[in-house]
C-alpha angles and dihedrals in degrees: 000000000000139000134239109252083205093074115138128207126268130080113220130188123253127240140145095293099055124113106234107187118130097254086052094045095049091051105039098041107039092137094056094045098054093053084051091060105039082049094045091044089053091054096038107242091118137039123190116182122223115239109248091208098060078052100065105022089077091061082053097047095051098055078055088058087045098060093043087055088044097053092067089040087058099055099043092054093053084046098061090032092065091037094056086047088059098041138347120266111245128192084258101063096035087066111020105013079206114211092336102105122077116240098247091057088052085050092051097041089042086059094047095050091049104044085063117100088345097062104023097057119348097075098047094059094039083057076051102056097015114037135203082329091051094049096050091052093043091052093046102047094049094050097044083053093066088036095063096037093062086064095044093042083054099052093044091054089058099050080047120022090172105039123104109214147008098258082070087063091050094050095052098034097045118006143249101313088046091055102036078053099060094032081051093047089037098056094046087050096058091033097063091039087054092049094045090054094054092041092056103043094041080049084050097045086048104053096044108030103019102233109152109250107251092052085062088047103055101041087047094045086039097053085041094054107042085066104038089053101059093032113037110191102336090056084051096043085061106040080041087062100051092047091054091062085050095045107051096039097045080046097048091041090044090052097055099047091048096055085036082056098051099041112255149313088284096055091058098051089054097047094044081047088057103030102038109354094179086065092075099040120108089204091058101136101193082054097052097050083040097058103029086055088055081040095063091030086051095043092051097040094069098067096058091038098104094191085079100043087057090055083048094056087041097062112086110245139344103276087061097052092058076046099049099044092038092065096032076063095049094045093039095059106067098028082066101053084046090055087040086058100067091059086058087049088051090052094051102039112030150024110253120213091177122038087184090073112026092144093065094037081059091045096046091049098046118005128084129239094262102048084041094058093043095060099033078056085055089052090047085058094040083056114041088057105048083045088049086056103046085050089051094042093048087050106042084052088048085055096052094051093048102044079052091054088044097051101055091054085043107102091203101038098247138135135227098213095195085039092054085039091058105041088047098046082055098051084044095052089058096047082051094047091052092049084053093064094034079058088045089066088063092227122178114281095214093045091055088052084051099060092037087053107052093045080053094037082053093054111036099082096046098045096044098031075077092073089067101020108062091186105062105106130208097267096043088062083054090053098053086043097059098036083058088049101050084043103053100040091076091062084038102121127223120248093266090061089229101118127034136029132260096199090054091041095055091035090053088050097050100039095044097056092040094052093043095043090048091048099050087037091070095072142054128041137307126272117211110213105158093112092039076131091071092067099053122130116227125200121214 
């Protein structure tokens, strides 16, 4: 015998009202009847053949994945070949690229980064839980963010023009525990982001192509890390830029055949009224609390993420950076309620098995091959730059921790560049093998930003309060930071989003921190930090 490939998922007991025709009993009882026949095929009272097509179609299928990859390595490579042939690529470019991009390819890269995770599959399961509430809060507190970090980044790179990072700042404004704090924060941060990126394309590739998960993981972290590596941030700024002209297109194309598909605008919000009216209400609470708490964890993200110190230290100049992270706002916006609009067509059309990828159950269940290769070649790209980005941010803060190791060994004060690269890219490569098997677990996307968020949401004000308030000393900025975290665990929700409250949890880790910092920032005396520049280590 055979079974339906239309099962659905659920297993329901049976009693005397149960309809117990063969169709009925296929779809409501998937888990039961898969136990039947392993245990049938073990004894030998069924056999099922295994189709010799499937077989081979996921080879196939992975060199498809291969050649995608290929395509931005390629690039990349010519990209740092024909630099090198110009001028020689020093430690300084590889992980600042300092005033050497214009600001429209920091515009275009920043997109790019940005649009990862948080594009590709956040918003879609936060339309899913949250609502309209939930998108509009998504979309805003990630672009004030970047509003708002245009003006801090600004004032950063004055205090240290040649600096590479905010941690920097942290080390010589406040002192060691100040500055292990934020490289801490910022490598979980990326971590998880990293982590969240390879869990959800190898869970795309899987669910449309079939290819088993780790396969998806290494080529992509393969193809990420050959020109990263020779590269550092000017090689990602380039390949960044290309993959922008892929990303907004292939989104903007996708959304219109998919409401064309389903027959309108009309036809979603009828099916999302039927199937999960609070969806659509503006006075949703849960969505409110939902999205307001992503608001406050996405706004505050953004200023321990090194991938995008390091594009503040590429543009050229300070002007361009207001410039740069004003229009990666405007263009951000509205790119972010598209992608949230897919989770709404999901609700109304579909029954969703995984919220984490919405976007490819859509596609899977209405889209054509065509269409399906062209945007998981778009997520390829969305991917392979955020996770670009995350690589060349956990090493550039490795390297400044260990220029800073190095230095003070060293009996003359300098700096072996390649030595300090190295030693950081090794580090780095541990830190990613350890978010491969954390992806393997297939983990909620959202829920790993949750976490991420509230440990960044604790620290911000702290960290960055020191720029006005020259009192506040290095264990005073611990302090808050504890105090945010204790008090917002216990708002903190389960990953089934069932107890707890985002919006508490990120308040609680904003307000706590702020009162405490303000407080202890009233005493003590007064830290001067206006020639900070004066104590930066240079590598040769």
């Amino acid at each position: 015998f055979t079974y339906p490939s239309h099962t659905t998922k659920g297993c329901v007991p049976l009693s005397s009202d149960v309809n117990l025709s063969p169709e009925n009993f296929f779809v409501k009882n998937e888990k039961t009847l898969d136990l039947i026949v392993s245990i049938s095929c073990k004894i030998g009272l069924v056999k099922i053949p295994v189709s010799k097509k499937k077989k081979q179609e996921v080879p196939r299928m992975a060199l498809y994945l291969i050649l995608m990859v290929a395509i931005f390595v390629v690039a990349g490579g010519l990209f740092v070949y024909f630099s090198s042939k110009k001028q020689a690529i020093t430690t300084d470019q590889i992980l600042t690229a300092r005033g050497s991009s214009p600001w429209w390819q920091v515009t275009l890269s920043s997109i790019a980064v940005l649009m990862g995770a948080w594009a590709l599959f956040s918003p879609q399961e936060t339309a899913m839980i949250a609502g309209v509430p939930g998108c509009f809060a998504f979309a805003l507190g990630s672009v004030l963010g970047i509003f708002v970090f245009g003006f801090v980044g600004r004032r950063i790179r004055k205090y240290l023009p040649n600096g590479s990072s905010g941690t920097e700042f942290m080390r010589l404004r406040y002192g060691k525990l100040s500055y292990y704090l934020m490289t801490i924060i910022s490598l979980i941060g990326m971590g998880i982001m990293l982590t969240s990126e390879l869990t959800g394309i190898s869970s795309a590739f899987n669910a449309l192509w079939g290819i088993p998960r780790w396969i998806v993981i290494v080529v992509v972290l393969i193809g990420v890390l050959i020109y990263t590596t020779c590269g550092g941030i000017k090689a990602s700024l380039f390949v960044d830029s290309i993959q922008t002209a892929v990303i907004i297109p292939t989104f903007i194309v996708l959304f219109f055949y998919m409401i064309s598909h389903v027959g309108g605008v009309s036809a979603v919000v009828s099916g999302v009224q039927e199937r999960a009216p609070q969806l659509l209400d503006w006075g949703y609470g849960y969505g409110w609390q939902h999205g307001g708490g992503f608001a406050l964890g996405l706004f505050t993200a953004i200023f321990v993420d090194q991938s995008y110190w390091q594009r503040a230290y590429a543009v050229k100049d300070e002007k361009n950076m207001i410039k740069t992270f004003t229009c990666v706002g405007i263009i951000l916006l509205p790119m972010l309620l598209l992608a949230a609009s897919f989770g709404l067509i999901a609700a109304g059309t579909i029954d969703v098995q995984n919220q984490s990828i919405v976007m490819f159950e859509l596609l899977n269940a209405m889209a054509p091959k065509w269409l399906q290769v062209i945007v998981l070649f778009m997520a390829l790209a969305l991917i392979m730059s955020t996770a670009s980005g995350s690589i060349n941010g956990i090493t550039s803060i490795l390297a400044v921790e260990t220029k800073n190791l190095m230095a003070a060994k060293s009996h003359n004060g300098t700096v072996n560049g390649k030595k300090v690269l190295w030693i950081a890219r090794g580090i780095a490569m541990c830190i990613v093998l350890v978010t491969c098997i954390v992806a393997l677990k297939g983990i909620s996307v959202l829920y790993l930003f949750t976490i991420s968020n509230m440990l960044v949401t604790a620290c911000v004000f702290p960290l960055f309060y020191g720029m006005k308030n020259r009192r506040l000393k290095d264990w005073g900025v611990i302090a808050a930071f504890i105090c945010g975290v204790i008090a917002a665990s216990f708002w903190l929700p389960d990953p089934t989003w069932s107890k707890g409250s985002t919006l508490y949890c990120m308040l609680a880790a904003l307000l706590v921190p702020a009162v405490v910092s303000v407080i202890l920032g009233a005493f003590g005396k007064p830290v001067e930090f206006d020639h900070l520049q004066d104590q930066i280590i240079e590598v040769d």
